[in-house]
C-alpha positions in Angstrom: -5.3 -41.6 -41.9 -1.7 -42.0 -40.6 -1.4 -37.6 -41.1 -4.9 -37.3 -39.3 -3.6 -39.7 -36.4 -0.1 -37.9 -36.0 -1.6 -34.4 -36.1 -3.9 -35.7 -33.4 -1.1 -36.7 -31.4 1.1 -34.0 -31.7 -2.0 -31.6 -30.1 -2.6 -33.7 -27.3 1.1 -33.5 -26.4 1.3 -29.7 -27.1 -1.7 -28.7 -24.5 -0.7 -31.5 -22.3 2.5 -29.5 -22.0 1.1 -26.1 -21.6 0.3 -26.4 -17.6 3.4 -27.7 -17.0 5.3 -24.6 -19.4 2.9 -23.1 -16.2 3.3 -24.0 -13.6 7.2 -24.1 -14.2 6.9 -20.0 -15.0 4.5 -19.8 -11.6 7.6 -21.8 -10.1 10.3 -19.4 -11.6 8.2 -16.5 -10.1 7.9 -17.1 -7.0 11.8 -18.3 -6.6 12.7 -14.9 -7.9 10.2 -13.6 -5.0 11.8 -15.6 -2.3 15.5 -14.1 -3.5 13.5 -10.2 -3.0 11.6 -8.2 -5.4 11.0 -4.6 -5.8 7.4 -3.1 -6.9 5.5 0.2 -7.3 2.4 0.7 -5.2 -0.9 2.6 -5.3 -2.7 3.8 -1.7 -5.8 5.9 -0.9 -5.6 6.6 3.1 -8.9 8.0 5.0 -8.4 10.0 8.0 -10.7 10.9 11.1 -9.4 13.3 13.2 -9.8 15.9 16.0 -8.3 19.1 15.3 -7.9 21.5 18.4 -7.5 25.5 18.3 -10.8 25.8 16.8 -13.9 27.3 18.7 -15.6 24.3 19.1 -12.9 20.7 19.1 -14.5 19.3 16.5 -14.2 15.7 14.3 -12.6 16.1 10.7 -12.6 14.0 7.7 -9.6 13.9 5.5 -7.5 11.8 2.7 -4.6 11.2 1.2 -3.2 9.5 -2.1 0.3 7.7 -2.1 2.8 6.8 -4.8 5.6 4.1 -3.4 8.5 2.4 -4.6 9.0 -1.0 -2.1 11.9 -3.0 -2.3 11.7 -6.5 -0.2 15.1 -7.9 0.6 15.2 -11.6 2.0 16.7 -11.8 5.0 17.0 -15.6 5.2 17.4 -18.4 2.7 15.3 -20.9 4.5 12.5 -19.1 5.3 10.5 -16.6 3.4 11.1 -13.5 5.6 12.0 -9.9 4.3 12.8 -6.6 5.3 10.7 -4.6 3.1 11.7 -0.6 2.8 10.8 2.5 -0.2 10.3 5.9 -0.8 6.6 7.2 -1.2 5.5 10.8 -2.4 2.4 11.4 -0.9 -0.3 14.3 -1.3 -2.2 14.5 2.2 -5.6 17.3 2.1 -8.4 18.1 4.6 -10.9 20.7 5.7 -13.2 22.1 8.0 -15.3 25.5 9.0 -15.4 27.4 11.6 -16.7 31.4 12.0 -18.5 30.7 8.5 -14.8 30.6 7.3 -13.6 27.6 5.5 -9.8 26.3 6.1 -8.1 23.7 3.8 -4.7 22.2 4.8 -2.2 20.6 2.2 0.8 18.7 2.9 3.1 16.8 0.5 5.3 14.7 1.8 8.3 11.8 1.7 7.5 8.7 3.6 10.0 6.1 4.1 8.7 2.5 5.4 11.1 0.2 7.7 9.1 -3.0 8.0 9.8 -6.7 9.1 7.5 -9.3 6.4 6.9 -13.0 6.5 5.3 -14.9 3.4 3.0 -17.5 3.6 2.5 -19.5 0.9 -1.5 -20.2 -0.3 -1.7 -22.2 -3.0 0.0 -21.7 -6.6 -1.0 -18.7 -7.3 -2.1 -16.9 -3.7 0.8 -15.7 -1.0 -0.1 -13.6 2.0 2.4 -11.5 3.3 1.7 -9.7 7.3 4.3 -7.1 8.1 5.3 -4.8 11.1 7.0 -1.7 11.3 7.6 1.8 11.3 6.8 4.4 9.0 8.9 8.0 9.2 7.8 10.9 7.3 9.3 14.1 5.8 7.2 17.0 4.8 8.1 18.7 1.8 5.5 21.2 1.8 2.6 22.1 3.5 0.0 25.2 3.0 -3.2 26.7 4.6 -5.7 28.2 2.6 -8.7 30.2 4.1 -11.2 31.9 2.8 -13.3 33.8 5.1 -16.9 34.7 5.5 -16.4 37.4 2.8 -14.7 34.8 0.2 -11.3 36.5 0.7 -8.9 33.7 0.3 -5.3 33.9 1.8 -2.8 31.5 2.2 0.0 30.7 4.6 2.8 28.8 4.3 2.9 26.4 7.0 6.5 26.0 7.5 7.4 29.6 7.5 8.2 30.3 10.8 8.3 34.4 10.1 4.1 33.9 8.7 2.8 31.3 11.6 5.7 30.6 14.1 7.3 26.7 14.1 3.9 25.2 15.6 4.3 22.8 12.6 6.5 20.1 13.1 8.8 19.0 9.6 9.4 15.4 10.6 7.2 12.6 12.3 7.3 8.7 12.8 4.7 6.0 13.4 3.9 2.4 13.6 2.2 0.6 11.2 1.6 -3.0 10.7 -0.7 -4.7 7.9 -1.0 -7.7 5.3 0.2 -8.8 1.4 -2.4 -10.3 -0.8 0.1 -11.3 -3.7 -0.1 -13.0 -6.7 2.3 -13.7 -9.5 2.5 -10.0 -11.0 0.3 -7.7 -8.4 -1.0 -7.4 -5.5 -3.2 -5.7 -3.1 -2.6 -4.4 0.7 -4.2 -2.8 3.8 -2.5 -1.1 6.8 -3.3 0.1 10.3 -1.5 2.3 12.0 -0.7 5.8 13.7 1.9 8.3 13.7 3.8 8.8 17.6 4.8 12.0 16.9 2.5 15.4 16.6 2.6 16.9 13.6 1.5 20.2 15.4 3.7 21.4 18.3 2.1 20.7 21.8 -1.1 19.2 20.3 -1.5 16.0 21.3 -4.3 15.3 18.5 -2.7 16.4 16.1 -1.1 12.9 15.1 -1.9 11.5 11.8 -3.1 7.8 11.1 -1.3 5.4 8.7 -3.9 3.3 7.8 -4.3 2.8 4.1 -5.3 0.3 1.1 -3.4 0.0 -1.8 -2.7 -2.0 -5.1 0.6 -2.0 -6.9 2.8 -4.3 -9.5 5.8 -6.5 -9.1 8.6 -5.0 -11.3 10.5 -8.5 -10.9 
């Protein structure tokens, strides 16, 4: 009887302890998050845009996926505010026809995020994180494919300025502000935003949006 008592007891104090062996790793988490963190992030980003130099200005649908390394450094120890910066590789793709010829445009590129974050604390498990900034962008690449009303296809490259001149621009900034969903290992995101700079020469519509959604992973 005395076994059967003290076996009882010993599992009522072992699960008694088990929120608190919680919460204490929930509190451990998020004072590791306060003193900055660094995550990898997934985004899908859906374009509408107007693309001029065709017959008819016309309304076209593209997308792009986005693979980001973030890094969030506290800028003060009494308040939960960060300056949150990366790298991202992203693969940008849309299309349209015209003249019963189809044209595809391709343009991988770096992106580099500058943005100011605040954290607001939910509840134990349930931050929200709005940010502000600007987003600059590098292309690495970028190539036109048509094929025409024959199904000839030929390419360009559009950063060779001796195949279509230097209408294409390499570098272009933007603003972009959003929120943080977070919880103790990932999280999910949404941003709105538009680049400031023309990514074709002298075409004012040619500037691409920032808006995206994403999910990623704390790394620590």
């Amino acid at each position: 009887m005395m076994q059967k008592n003290f076996l009882l007891l010993f599992f009522a104090c072992f699960f008694s302890l088990l929120p608190a062996a919680n919460r204490e790793q929930d509190d451990t988490l998020r004072i590791k998050r306060r003193n900055g963190y660094a995550a990898l992030e997934g985004a899908y980003q859906p374009m509408v845009m107007e693309v001029l130099g065709l017959p008819v200005e016309k309304t076209v649908y593209g997308q792009a996926l986005t693979l980001s390394f973030l890094r969030g450094i506290e800028v003060s120890r009494k308040k939960p505010l960060y300056i949150e910066t990366g790298l991202s590789l992203q693969r940008l793709w849309y299309g349209y026809t015209f003249n019963e010829s189809k044209e595809r445009i391709v343009l991988v590129s770096l992106l580099l995020p500058v943005r100011v974050a605040y954290r607001f604390q939910v509840n134990d498990c349930l931050t929200i994180q709005p940010y502000v900034g600007v987003r600059l962008r590098g292309n690495l690449s970028g190539e036109a494919k048509i094929r025409d009303k024959y199904k000839q296809p030929f390419y360009y490259d559009l950063f060779d300025k001796e195949e279509v001149g230097d209408e294409w621009q390499r570098f272009q900034w933007g603003i972009q502000a959003g929120v943080t969903f977070s919880m103790p290992a990932w999280f999910a995101s949404i941003g709105l935003g538009r680049e400031v700079t023309n990514t074709v020469k002298g075409e004012s519509k040619s500037k691409l949006p920032c808006s995206y959604i994403g999910v990623g992973v704390y790394l620590k």
